[in-house]
C-alpha positions as CSV (number, residue, x, y, z in Angstrom):
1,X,-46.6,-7.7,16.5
2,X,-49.5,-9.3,14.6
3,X,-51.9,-11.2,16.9
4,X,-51.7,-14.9,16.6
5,X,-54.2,-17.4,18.2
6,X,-52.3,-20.8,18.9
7,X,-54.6,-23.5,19.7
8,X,-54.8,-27.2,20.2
9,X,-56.5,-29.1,17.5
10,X,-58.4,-32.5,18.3
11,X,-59.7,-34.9,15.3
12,X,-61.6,-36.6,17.7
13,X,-63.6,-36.0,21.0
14,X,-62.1,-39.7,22.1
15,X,-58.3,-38.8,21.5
16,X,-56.5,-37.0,24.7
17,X,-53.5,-36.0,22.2
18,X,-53.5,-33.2,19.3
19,X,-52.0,-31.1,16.9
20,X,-50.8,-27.3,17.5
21,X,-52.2,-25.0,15.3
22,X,-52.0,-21.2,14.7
23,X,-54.9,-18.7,13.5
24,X,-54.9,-15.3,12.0
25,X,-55.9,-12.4,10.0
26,X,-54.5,-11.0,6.6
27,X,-56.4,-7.7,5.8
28,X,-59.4,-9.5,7.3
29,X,-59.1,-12.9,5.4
30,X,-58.6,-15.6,8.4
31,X,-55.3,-18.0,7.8
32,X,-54.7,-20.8,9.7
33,X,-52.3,-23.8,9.4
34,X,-51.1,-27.0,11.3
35,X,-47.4,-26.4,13.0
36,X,-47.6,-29.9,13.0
37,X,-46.3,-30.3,16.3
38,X,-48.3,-33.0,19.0
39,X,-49.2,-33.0,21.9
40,X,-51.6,-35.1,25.2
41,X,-54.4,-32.3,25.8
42,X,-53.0,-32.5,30.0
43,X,-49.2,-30.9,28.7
44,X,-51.3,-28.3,26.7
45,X,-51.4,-24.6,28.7
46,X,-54.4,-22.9,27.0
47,X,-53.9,-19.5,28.8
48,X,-50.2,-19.4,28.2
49,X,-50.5,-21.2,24.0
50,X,-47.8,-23.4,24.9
51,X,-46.8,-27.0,25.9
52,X,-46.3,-27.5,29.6
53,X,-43.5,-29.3,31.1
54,X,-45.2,-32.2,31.5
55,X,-44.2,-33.2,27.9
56,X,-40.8,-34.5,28.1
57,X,-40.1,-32.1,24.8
58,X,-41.8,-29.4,25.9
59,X,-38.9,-27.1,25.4
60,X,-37.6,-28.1,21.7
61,X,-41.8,-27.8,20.5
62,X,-42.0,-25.1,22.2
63,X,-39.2,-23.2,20.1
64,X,-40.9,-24.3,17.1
65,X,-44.0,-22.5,17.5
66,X,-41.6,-19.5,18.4
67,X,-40.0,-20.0,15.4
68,X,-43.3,-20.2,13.2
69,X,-44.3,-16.8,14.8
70,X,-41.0,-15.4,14.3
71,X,-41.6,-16.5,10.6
72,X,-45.1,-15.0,10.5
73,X,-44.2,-11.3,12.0
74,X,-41.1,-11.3,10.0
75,X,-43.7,-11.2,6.5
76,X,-46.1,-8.3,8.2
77,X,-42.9,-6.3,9.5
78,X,-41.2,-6.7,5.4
79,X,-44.4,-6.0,4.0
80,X,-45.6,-2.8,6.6
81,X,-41.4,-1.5,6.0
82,X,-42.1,-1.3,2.1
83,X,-45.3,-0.2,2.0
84,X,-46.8,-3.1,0.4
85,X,-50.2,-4.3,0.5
86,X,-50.5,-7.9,2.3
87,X,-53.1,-10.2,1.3
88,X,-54.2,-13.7,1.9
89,X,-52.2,-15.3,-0.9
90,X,-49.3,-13.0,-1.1
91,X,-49.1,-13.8,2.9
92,X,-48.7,-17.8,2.1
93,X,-46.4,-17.2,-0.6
94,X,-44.2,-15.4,1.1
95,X,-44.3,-17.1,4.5
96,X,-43.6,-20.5,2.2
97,X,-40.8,-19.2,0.3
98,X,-37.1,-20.2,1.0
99,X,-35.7,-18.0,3.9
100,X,-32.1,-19.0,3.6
101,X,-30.7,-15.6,2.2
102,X,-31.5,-12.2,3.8
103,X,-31.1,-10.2,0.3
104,X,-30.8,-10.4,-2.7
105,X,-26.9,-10.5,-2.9
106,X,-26.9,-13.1,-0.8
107,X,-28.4,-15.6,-3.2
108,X,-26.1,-13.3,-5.8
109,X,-22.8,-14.3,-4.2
110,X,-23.8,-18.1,-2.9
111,X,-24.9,-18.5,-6.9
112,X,-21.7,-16.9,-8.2
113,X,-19.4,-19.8,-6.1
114,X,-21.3,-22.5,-7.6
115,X,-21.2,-21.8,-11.0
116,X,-17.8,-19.9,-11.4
117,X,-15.9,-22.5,-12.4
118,X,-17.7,-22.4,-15.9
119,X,-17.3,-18.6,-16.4
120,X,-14.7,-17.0,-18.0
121,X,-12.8,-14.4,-16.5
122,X,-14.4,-11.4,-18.1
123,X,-17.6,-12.8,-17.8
124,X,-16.9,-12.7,-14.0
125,X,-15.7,-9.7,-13.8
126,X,-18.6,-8.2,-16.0
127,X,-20.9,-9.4,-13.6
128,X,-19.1,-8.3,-10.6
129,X,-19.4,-4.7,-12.0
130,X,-22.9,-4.9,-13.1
131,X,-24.1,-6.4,-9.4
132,X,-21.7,-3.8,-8.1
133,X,-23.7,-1.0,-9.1
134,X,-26.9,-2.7,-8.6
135,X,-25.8,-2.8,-4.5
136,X,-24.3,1.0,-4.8
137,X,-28.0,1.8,-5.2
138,X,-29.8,-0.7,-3.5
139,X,-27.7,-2.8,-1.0
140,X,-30.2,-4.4,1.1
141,X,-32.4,-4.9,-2.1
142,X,-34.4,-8.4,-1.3
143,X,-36.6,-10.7,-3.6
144,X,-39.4,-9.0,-3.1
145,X,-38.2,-5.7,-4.6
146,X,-37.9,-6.5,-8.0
147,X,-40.5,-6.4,-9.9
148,X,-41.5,-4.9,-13.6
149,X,-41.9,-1.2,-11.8
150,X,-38.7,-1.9,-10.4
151,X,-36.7,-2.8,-13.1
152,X,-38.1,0.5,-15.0
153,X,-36.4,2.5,-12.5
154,X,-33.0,0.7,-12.4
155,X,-32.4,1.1,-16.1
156,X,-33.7,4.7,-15.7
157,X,-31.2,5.0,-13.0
158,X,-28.3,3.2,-15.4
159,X,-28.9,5.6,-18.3
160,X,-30.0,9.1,-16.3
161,X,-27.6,9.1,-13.2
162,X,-24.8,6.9,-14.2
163,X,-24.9,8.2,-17.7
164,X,-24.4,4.8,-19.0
165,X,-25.5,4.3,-22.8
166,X,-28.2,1.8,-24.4
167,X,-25.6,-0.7,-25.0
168,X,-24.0,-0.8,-21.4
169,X,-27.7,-0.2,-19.5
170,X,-29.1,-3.3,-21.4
171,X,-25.9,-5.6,-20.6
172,X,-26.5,-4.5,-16.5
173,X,-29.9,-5.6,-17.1
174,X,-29.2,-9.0,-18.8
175,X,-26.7,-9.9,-15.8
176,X,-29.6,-8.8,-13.7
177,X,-31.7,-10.8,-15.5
178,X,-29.8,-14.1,-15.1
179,X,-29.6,-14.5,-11.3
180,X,-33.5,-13.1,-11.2
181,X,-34.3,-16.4,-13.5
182,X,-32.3,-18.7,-11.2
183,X,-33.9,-16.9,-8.4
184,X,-37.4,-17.6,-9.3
185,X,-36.5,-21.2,-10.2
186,X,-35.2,-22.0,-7.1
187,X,-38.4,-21.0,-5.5
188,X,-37.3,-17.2,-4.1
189,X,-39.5,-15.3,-6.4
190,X,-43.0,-15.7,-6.9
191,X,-42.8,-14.5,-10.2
192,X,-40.5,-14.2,-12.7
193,X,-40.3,-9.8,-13.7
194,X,-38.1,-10.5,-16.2
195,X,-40.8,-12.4,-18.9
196,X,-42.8,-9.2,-19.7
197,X,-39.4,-7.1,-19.5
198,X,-37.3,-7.5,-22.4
199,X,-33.7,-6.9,-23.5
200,X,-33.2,-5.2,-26.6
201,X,-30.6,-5.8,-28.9
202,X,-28.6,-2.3,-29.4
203,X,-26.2,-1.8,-32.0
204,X,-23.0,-0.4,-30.6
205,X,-20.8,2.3,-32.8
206,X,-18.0,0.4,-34.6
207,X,-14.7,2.6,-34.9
208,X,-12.0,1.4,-37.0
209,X,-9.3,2.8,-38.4
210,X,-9.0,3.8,-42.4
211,X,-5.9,2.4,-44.5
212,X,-4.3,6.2,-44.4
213,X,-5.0,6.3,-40.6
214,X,-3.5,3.2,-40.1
215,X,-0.5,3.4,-42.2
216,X,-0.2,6.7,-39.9
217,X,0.5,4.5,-36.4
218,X,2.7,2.0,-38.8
219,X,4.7,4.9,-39.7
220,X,5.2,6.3,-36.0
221,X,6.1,3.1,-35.2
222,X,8.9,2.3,-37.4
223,X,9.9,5.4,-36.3
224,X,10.6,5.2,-33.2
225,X,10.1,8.0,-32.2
226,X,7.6,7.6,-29.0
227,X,8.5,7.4,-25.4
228,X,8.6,3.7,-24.6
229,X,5.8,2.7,-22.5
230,X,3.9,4.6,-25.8
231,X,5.7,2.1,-28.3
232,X,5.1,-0.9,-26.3
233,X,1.4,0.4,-25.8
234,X,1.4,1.0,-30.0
235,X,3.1,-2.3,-30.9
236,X,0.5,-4.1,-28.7
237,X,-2.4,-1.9,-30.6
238,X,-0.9,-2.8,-33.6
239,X,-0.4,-6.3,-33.5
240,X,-4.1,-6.2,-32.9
241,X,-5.0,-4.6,-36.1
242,X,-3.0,-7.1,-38.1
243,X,-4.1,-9.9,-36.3
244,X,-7.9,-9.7,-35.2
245,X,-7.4,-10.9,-31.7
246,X,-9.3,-9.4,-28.3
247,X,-6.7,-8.4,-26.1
248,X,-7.1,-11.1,-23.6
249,X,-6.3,-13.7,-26.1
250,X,-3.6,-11.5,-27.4
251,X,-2.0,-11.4,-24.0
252,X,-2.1,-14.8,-23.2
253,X,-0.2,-15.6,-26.8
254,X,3.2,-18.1,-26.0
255,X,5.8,-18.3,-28.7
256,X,4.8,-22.0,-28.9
257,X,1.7,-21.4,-30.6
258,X,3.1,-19.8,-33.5
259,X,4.4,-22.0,-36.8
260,X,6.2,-20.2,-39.8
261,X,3.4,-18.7,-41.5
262,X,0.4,-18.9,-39.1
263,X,-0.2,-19.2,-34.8
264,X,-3.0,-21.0,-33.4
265,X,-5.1,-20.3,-30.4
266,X,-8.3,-20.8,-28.3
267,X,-10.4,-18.1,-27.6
268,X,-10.4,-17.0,-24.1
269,X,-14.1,-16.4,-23.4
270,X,-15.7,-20.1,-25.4
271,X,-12.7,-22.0,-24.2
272,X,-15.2,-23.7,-21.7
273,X,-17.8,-23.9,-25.1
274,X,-16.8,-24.1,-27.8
275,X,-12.7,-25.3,-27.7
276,X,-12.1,-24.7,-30.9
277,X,-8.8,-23.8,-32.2
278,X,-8.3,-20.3,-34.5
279,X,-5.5,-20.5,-37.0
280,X,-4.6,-17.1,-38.3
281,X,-2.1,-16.3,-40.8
282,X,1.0,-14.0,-40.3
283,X,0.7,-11.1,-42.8
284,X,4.1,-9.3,-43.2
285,X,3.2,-6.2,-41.0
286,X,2.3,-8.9,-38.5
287,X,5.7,-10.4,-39.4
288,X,7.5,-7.3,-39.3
289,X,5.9,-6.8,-35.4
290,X,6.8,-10.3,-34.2
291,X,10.4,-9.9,-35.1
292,X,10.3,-6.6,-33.3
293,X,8.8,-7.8,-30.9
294,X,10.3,-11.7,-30.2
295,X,13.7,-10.7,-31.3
296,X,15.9,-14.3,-30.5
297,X,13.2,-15.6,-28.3
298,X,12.1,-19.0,-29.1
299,X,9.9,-20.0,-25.8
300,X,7.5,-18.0,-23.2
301,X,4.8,-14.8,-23.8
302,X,4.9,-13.0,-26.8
303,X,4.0,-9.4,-24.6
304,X,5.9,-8.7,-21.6
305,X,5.2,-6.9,-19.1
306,X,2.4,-4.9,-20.4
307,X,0.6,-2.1,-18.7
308,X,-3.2,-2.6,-17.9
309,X,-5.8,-2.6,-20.3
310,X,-7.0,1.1,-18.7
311,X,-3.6,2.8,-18.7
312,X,-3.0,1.3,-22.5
313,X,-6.5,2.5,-23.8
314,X,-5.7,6.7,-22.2
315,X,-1.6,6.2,-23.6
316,X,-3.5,5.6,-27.1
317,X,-5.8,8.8,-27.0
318,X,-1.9,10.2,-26.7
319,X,-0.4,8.3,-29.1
320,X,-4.2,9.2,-31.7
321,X,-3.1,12.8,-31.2
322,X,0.3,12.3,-32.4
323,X,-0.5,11.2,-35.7
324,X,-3.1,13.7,-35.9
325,X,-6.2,11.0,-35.9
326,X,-9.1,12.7,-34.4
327,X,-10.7,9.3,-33.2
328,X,-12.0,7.7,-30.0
329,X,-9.3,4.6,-30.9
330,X,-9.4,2.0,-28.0
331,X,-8.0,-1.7,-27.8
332,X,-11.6,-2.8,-29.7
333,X,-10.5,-0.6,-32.5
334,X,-7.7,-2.5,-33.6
335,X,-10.1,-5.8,-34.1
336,X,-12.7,-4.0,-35.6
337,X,-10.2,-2.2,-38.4
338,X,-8.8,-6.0,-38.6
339,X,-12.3,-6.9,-40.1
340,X,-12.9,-3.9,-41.9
């Protein structure tokens, strides 16, 4: 434990009361500070550094300067654990800084609960995954961790052991990158890694579907040929192809929303931003799906019952091989061919 010097500090030779201070080295720079607790020069035990219990709160100041020195150890022992070098400033600033979270997750999750009412769903759930990993590999990662070196290795670690691509590193990063900012403005971080670190913009590779590729799956399924839970999973792809949703705001279509020759809807993820309503119009292969698909139905979901977004994505690699389309064809497919 680092040696600490706790002395009694009088303004004045005429005063018998004073103020409790504590005195130190940091690599051989002296600190000291006020604890700011006082106390009548008779209740002060110099051989003991502590109040005597002839001050009726002896005990309660008492636990204070315990608590200070708890404080102060707690820096040299985080510092000596990580091998970092400890100076006279770095000392202060960390000794100052907010101690009501252990790690880094801490702040993470506590954060998360205040601001979740304003996220969207998948913007939750991509940050769960992206501070999922980051605890995988670090779990008892605190404030002091991350730095610029730091940050270098976790996107090394994203792209070289996780195999994650460009596109999906640099997302991990920027979900890194907002609690880190919140972090340092609520006074946990000194600095602020992040400003000489940037995100680049990556361009992601856009598959779509050509008119003969998709006339292919229109063909299979008028036919009718598939297994069912392989024509519900096509009639779902489809409907995305001929009507440019993302398959959350697909899912959550109801039968109300739709007039005779167009439906209307709010986009999922800028509902909370931007609650603006889409009006798309209702082509005839869209036509020809809804009828399939709504049959007499004039009320509730327009998909029932679908499988989950995983199982749907493998059953269309199955359903790509049927028709003989030797492409990579996901649920994003179907909005990108919409556009294309």
């Amino acid at each position: 434990m680092q040696t600490v010097k706790i002395y009694l500090r009088k303004h004045s030779s005429t005063t018998t009361a004073g103020v409790v201070w504590v005195s130190f080295y940091v690599s051989r720079e002296k600190i000291n500070f006020s604890t700011k607790i006082t106390v009548d020069e008779k209740n002060w035990n110099e051989k003991k550094q502590c109040i005597g219990s002839g001050d009726k709160h002896a005990h309660d100041k008492n636990l204070i300067i315990e608590n200070i020195l708890s404080r102060i150890n707690n820096v040299f022992v985080k510092y000596r654990l990580r091998d970092r070098t400890l100076t006279r400033d770095v000392f202060l600033r960390a000794y100052h800084r907010p101690t009501d979270y252990d790690t880094f997750f801490d702040f993470v999750t506590d954060y998360q609960k205040k601001i979740s009412v304003r996220m969207e769903p998948a913007t939750i759930a991509s940050h769960s995954s992206a501070i999922k990993k980051l605890k995988e590999r670090n779990g008892d990662l605190i404030f002091e961790d991350i730095t610029e070196d730091w940050l270098d290795g976790y996107f090394s670690y994203l792209k070289k052991k996780l195999g994650n691509n460009d596109n999906t590193a640099y997302k991990n990063m920027s979900v890194i990158k907002k609690y880190v900012r919140m972090a340092h403005k609520a006074g946990y971080m000194d600095e602020n890694p992040f400003e000489n670190w940037s995100i680049k913009q990556t361009t992601a590779n856009c598959v779509y579907l050509s008119e003969q590729e998709l006339q292919l799956l229109v063909s299979l399924y008028s036919e009718r040929n598939l297994e069912s839970r392989l024509h519900k999973t096509l009639e779902f792809f489809l409907f995305l192809c001929f009507s440019s949703l993302h398959v959350g705001d697909a899912k959550k279509l109801q039968l109300e929303q739709f007039g005779e020759d167009s439906f209307t809807y709010f986009r999922i993820k800028l509902r909370n931003s931007k609650p603006m309503p889409v009006q798309v119009p209702i082509s005839s292969p869209l036509r020809m799906i809804l009828c399939n698909l709504v049959g007499t139905r004039k009320k509730g979901p327009v998909f029932e019952n679908l499988p989950a977004d995983q199982t749907m994505n493998i059953q269309l690699k199955t359903i790509a091989d049927f028709a003989e389309i030797d492409k990579q064809i996901t649920h994003k497919v179907g909005r990108h061919t919409f556009a294309t």
